[in-house]
N, C-alpha and C positions, 0 to 999 in steps of 0.2 A: 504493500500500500504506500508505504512510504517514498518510494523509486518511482510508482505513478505522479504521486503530486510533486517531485522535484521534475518528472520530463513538464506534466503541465504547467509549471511553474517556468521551464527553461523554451517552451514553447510562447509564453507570454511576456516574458523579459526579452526574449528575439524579435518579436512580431513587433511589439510597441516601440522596441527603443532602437534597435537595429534597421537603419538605412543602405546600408552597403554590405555586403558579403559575397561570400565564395562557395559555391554549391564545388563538389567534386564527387569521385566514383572511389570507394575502399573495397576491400572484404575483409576488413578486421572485426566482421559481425560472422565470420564464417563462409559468405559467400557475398557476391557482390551488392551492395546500397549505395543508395545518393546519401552522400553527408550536405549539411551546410555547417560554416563557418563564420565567424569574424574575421576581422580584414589582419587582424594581428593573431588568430589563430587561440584567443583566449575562450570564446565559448563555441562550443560546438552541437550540434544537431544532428541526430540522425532522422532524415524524411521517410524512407522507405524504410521496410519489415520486409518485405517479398521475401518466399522462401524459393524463389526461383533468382533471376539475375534480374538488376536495373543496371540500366547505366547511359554514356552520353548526355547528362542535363544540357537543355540551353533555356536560359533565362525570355521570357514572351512580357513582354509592358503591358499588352491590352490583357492576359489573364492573370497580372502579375505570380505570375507561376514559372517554374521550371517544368519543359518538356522533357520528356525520358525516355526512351526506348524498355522493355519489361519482358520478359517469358516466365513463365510456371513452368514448375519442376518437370513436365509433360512436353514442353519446350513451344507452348504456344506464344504466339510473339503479338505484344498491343501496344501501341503508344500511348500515353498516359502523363496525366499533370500533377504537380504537388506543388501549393504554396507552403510560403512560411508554417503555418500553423500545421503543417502533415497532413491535409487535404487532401486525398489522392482521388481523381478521378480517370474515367477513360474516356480519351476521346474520341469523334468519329472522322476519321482517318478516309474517308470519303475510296476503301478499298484501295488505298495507294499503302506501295512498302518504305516510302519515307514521306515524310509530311511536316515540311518545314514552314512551319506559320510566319507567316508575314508579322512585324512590329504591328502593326493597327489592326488586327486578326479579321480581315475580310480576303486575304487571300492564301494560297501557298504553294510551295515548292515542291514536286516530287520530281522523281530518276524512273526511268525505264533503262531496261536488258535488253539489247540485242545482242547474242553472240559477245563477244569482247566489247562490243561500245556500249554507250550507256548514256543517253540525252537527258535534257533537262525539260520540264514542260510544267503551267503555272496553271492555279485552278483558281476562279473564283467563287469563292463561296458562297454567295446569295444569288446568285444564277448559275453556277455550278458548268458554266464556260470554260472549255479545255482547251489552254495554248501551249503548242512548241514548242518553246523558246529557244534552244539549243541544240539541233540535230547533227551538227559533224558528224558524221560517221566516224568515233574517236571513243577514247575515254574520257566524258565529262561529268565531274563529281565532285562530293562537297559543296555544292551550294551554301551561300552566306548570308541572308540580307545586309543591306544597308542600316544604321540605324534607322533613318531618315525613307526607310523603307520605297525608296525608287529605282533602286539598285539591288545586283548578289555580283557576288566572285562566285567562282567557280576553278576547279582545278580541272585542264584538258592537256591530253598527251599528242595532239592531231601533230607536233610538229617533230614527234619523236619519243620528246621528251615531256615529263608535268612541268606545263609551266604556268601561272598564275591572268586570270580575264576576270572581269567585268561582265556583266550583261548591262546596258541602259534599257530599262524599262521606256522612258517619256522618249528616247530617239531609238528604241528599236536596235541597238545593233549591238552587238558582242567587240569587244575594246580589248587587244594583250596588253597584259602588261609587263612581260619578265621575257627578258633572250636571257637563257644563261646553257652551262654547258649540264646541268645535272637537276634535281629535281627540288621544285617547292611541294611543301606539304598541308602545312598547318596554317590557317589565317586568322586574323580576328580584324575587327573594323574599330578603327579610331570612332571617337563620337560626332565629327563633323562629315561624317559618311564622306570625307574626302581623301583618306589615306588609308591606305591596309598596313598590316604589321602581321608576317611570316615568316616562315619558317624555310630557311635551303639547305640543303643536306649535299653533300661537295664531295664526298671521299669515295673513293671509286675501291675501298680495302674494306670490309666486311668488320673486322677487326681493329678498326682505326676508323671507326663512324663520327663524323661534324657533323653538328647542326646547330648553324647558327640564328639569330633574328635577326629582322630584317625590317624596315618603313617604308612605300613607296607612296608618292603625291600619286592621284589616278591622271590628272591633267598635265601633270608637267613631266612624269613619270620619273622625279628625283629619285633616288633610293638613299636612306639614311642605313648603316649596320650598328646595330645596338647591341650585339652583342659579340667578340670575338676573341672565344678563348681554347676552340677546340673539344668545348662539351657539346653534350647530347640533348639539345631539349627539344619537348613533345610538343602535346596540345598547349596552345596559347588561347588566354583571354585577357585582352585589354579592360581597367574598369573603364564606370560609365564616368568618369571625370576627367578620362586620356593621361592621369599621372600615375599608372601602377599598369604593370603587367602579372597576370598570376600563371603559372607557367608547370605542368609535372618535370619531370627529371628522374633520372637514373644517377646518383652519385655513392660513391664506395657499396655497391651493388641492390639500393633501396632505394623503392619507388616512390615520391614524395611532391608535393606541392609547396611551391614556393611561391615568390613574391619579390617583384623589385621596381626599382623607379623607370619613368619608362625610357632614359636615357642609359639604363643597363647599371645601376650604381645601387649599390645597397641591399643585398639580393641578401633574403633572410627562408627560412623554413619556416613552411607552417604547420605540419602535421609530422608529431611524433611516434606513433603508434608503430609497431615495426608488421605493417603490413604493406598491400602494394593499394597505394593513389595515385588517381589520373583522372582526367578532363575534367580540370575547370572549369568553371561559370561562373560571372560576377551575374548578383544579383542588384537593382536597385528600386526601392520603393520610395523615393523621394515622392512627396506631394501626396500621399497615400495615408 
């Protein structure tokens, strides 16, 4: 009884007082959950119980919730939402195998399989209007929205190699952004939906794996590198204030969530637990 009312108690101290956080994926409950966090890693949450697997949170403004991908022990697979409070609901996925909500939840993203390629195409939800968007005959995946929700990235192989585009929504056309010789992976969107921050992986040695971060303007196509030090990191998420990246990693063989400023300085751990963490999510309920 007493372990209930400290969760409902750490449930309500989160939800009221807590603006900012870090949803991410553990199994130091046995098998895989969405945790949430604070931004210093002092109070933590766990959102999901599934005795099957969650994982992938990405934070949606209009359900202020994290979406998640989920299966039962039977290995059935639903997407589903949890706010702060452990709310869990299931969504209707409108029969698509990914269902990437748009910021203002009136539209979303799904992927089709052909053979080796894989397109992109948008549905809207109150007419339930099916477009294309992305056909190369290629590998196109990953989809991202924009904050500002007019825009995605997307990762496509069409030139060889992953390299990092845009889709513009309001002029219709698909924009590169990356020539490089080896492969981008992981993105997240600054909050002026006018730069990306990723991930390139360089090292052509199995055993001697880089991956660095990376800024690009989408209009000017500057690139900033933010980080270069010959480590390994994963999934990125930018917070919603553009000064913090929260970032998994591999360091002295444990999987971990970190955090640092977004010029690459001050890079601290946030989760001590010796199990494996990954994919990030900044959460933000400001104005809520």
């Amino acid at each position: 009884m007493i372990r209930i009312y400290i969760f409902l108690f750490l449930i309500w101290k989160i939800s009221a007082n807590a603006q900012t956080g870090i949803a991410y994926l553990s199994n130091e409950s046995g098998n895989f959950d969405i945790y949430w966090m604070s931004i210093d890693g002092s109070q933590k949450l766990q959102l999901t119980r599934n005795e099957g697997w969650d994982w992938s949170p990405k934070w949606n403004s209009k359900l202020q919730a994290f979406i998640f991908n989920s299966t039962d022990t039977s290995g059935n697979f639903e997407i589903r939402s949890v706010d702060l409070a452990g709310y869990i609901d299931s969504l209707n996925t409108f029969g698509k195998e990914e269902f990437i909500l748009s910021p203002d939840g009136t539209k979303f993203l799904y992927t089709l399989k052909d053979g080796n390629n894989r397109y992109i195409g948008l549905t809207d939800i109150q007419s339930g209007r099916n477009r294309l968007l992305v056909a190369h005959p290629s590998y196109n995946g990953r989809p991202d929205w924009s904050p500002d929700g007019t825009k995605f990235s997307f990762i496509s192989d069409r030139e060889g190699n992953n390299e990092l585009y845009f889709y513009d929504l309001e002029a219709q056309n698909t924009i590169r952004l990356t020539t490089s010789e080896k492969s981008e992976k992981y993105t997240s969107w600054m909050p002026d939906s006018k730069q990306l921050v990723y991930t390139y992986h360089y090292s052509e040695e199995r055993d001697k794996e880089s991956n660095d971060i990376f800024m690009i303007d989408l209009y000017t196509k500057e690139i900033n590198q933010i980080t270069n030090d010959s480590k390994f990191y994963q999934e990125i998420s930018v917070s919603p204030d553009g000064q913090k990246i929260a970032f998994h990693a591999k360091r002295m063989g444990k999987d971990h969530i970190y955090v640092m400023d977004l010029d690459g300085s001050n890079e601290a751990k946030l989760t001590t637990v010796d199990a494996y963490h990954g994919e990030p999510a900044w959460s933000d309920t400001k104005g809520n």
